[in-house]
N, C-alpha and C positions, 0 to 999 in steps of 0.2 A: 851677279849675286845680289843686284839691289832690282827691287819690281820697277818693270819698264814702263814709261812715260813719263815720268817728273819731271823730265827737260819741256812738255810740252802742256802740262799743267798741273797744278795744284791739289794734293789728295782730297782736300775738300770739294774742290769742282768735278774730279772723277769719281766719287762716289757719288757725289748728284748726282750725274750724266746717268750714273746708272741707276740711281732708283727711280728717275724720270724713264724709264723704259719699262718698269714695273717690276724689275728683278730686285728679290729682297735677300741676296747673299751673293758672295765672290770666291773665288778660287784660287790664293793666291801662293802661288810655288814659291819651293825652296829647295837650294843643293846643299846637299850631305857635305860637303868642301868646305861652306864655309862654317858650319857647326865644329869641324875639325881646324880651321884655321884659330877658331874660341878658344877650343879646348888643348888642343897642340901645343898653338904660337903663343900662348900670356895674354893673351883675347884678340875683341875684336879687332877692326881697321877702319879708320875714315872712310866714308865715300870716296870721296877725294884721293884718297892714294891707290883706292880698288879701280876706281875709272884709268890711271894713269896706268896702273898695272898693267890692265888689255888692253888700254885706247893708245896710249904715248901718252909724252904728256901735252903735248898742242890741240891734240882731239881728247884726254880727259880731263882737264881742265875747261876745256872750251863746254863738255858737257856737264859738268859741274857745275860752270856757272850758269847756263840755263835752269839747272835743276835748282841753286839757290833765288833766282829772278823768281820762277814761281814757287816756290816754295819758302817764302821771307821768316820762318817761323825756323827755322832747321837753323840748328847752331854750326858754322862752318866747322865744328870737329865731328859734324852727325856721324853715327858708324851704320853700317849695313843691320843690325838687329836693330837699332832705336829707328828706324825708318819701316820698319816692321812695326813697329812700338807703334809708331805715330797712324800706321793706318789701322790697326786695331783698334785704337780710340777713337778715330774719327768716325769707322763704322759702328763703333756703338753710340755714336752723338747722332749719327741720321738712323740709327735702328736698320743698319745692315748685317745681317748675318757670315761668320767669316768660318773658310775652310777651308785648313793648312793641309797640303800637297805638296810630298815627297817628289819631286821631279825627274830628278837626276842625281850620282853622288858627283860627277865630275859636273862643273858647272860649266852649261853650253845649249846648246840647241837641239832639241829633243824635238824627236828619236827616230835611230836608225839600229839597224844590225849591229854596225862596225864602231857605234860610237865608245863601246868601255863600260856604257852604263845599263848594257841592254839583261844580263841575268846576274844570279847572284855568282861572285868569285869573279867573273867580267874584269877587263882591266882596271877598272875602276871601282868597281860594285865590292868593296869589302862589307860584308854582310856586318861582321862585329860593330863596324866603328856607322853602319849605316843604322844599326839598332838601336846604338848611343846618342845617335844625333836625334833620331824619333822620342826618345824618353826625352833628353833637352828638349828639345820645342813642345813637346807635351809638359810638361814641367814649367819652361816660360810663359809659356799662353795661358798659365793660371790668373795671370795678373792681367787675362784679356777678355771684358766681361762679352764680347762677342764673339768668341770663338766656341762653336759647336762640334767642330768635326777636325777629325784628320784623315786623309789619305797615305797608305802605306808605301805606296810607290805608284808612277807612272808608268802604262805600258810595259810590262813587265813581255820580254818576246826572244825570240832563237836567233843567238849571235851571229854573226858571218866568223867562221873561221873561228869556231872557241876551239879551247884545247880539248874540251868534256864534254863534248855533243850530247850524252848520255846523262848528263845533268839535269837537264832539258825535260823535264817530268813532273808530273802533279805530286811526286811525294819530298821533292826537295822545294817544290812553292809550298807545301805544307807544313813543313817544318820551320822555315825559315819567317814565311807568313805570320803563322800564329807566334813564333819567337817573337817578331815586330810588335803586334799587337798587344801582346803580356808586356811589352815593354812600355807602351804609350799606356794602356790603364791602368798599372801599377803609377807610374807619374802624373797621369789626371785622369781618374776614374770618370767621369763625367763627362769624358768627351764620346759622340759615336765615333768609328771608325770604319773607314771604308778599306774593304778587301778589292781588287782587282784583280783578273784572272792573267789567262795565257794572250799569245798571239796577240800581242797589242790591246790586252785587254777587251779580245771581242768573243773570250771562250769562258762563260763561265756555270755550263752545266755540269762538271763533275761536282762542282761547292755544293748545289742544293739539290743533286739525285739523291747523293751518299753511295754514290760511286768508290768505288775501293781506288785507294791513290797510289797505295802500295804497301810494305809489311813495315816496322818498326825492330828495333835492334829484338825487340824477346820474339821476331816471325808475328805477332800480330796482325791483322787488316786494320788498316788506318783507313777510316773516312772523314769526311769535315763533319761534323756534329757538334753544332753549336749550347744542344743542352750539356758539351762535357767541357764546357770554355767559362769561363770566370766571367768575361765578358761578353758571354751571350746573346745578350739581349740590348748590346750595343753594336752591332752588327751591321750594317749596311754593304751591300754590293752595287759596283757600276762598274760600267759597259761603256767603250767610245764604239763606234761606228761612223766607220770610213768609206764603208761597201760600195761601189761605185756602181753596182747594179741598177740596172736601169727600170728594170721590170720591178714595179709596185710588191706581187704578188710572189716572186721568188726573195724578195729583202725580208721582208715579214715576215716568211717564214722561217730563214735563215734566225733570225732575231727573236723568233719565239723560241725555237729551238735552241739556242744557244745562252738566254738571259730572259726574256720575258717568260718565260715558264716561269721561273720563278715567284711570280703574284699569283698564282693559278693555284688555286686551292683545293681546285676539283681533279685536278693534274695528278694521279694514280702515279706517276713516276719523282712525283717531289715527295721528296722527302720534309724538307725546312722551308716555307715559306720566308724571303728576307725584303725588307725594303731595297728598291733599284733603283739608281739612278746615273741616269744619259750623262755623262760629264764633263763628253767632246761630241762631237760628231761633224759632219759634211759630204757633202754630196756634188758631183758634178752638175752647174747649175745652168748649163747649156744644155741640157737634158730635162725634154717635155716632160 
């Protein structure tokens, strides 16, 4: 629950590193866990006793002390939010733009089917307390004069073995989606907000056909319609891509079809035009 590399350098030298590559903003995840650990347990926890937690204490200490060698600034009682704190300031002293990313609610290694955090109700995934921790860090990140955006959730995809297969549908990502979302703008109106769709986030043509998702408790047709959202017009969509397709000409298409339609104004099947953005991606790179 503390962003990885500190042990190997300094938040100031890793946001150089990266604006010397020309990238002018970061991605920096967070688990729903420890929002709840804040809010549960009487706050937060030292670094120091969260490393010992997972590592033992021979290997969280041992990583500790790395993290305070390059990090001589961090007071040994740092906690896992003020290390947050600290890289939000630094990226507003080099003018790096910053963008808070829901990850996971169990904190661990994303993402599989089986891991608990793959849909909402998932062994992990309590939707309530995932909603609460998004208004918290929307609410925090007021005091973060670099924070532009948040992402709702990671990878949002079809469990291994859920108990409600039938959950598993565009009108319960709709409901729960835009729940999230009313909840981050109500606690910082000013931030965009990024939607993710299905399937590892690589499906996200029902958002901007207006495709029907399904009815609503009065049998209404529900579609995404961003002119009937409060936060409309702070909307952003992105898409990872995994596709290990080889062929140029079939990936592209796949990918217009699925999310680049979306910029396509001339596109007689878009309904909403929304800004997109790539957020992950990779490709086999043994592959001409």
């Amino acid at each position: 629950m503390v962003p990885e590399g500190l042990q190997y350098a300094s938040i100031p030298d890793a946001i150089k590193k990266i604006k010397s590559i020309g990238m002018n903003a970061i991605r920096l995840t967070w688990a729903v866990e420890m929002v709840d650990n804040i809010l549960d347990n009487g706050g937060d926890v030292a670094i120091k006793t969260s490393f010992i937690n997972v590592l033992g204490v021979q290997n969280g200490t041992k990583v500790f002390d790395q993290v305070m060698k390059n990090n001589p600034t961090f007071s040994p009682n740092i906690t896992r939010l003020e290390v947050f704190d600290a890289i939000a300031q630094e990226c507003a002293k080099q003018q790096i733009y910053l963008h808070l990313d829901n990850h996971v609610s169990k904190a661990g290694w994303c993402c599989k089917g089986d891991d608990g955090n793959a849909w909402f109700g998932d062994d992990y995934f309590n939707t309530t307390k995932w909603q609460r921790a998004l208004g918290y860090m929307a609410e925090h990140g007021k005091s973060w004069p670099s924070l532009v955006s948040m992402g709702l959730r990671n990878e949002l995809r079809r469990p291994n073995g859920f108990k409600n297969w039938a959950s598993y549908n565009w009108m319960n990502w709709y409901d729960n989606m835009t729940g999230a979302a009313a909840a981050v703008h109500k606690a910082n109106p000013d931030l965009l907000i990024f939607f993710s769709g299905l399937g590892y986030d690589s499906e996200l043509r029902p958002i901007f056909t207006g495709r029907a998702m399904g009815v609503d408790a009065a049998n209404n047709t529900v579609t995404f319609n961003k002119k009937k959202l409060d936060y409309g017009n702070k909307i952003v969509l992105e898409v990872h891509d995994y596709d290990m397709d080889s062929n140029c000409t079939t990936k592209m298409g796949k990918l217009t079809k699925n999310s680049f339609a979306v910029l396509d104004k001339s596109d007689p099947t878009v309904q909403d035009v929304y800004p997109l953005v790539m957020s992950e991606w990779g490709y086999e790179q043994s592959v001409d």
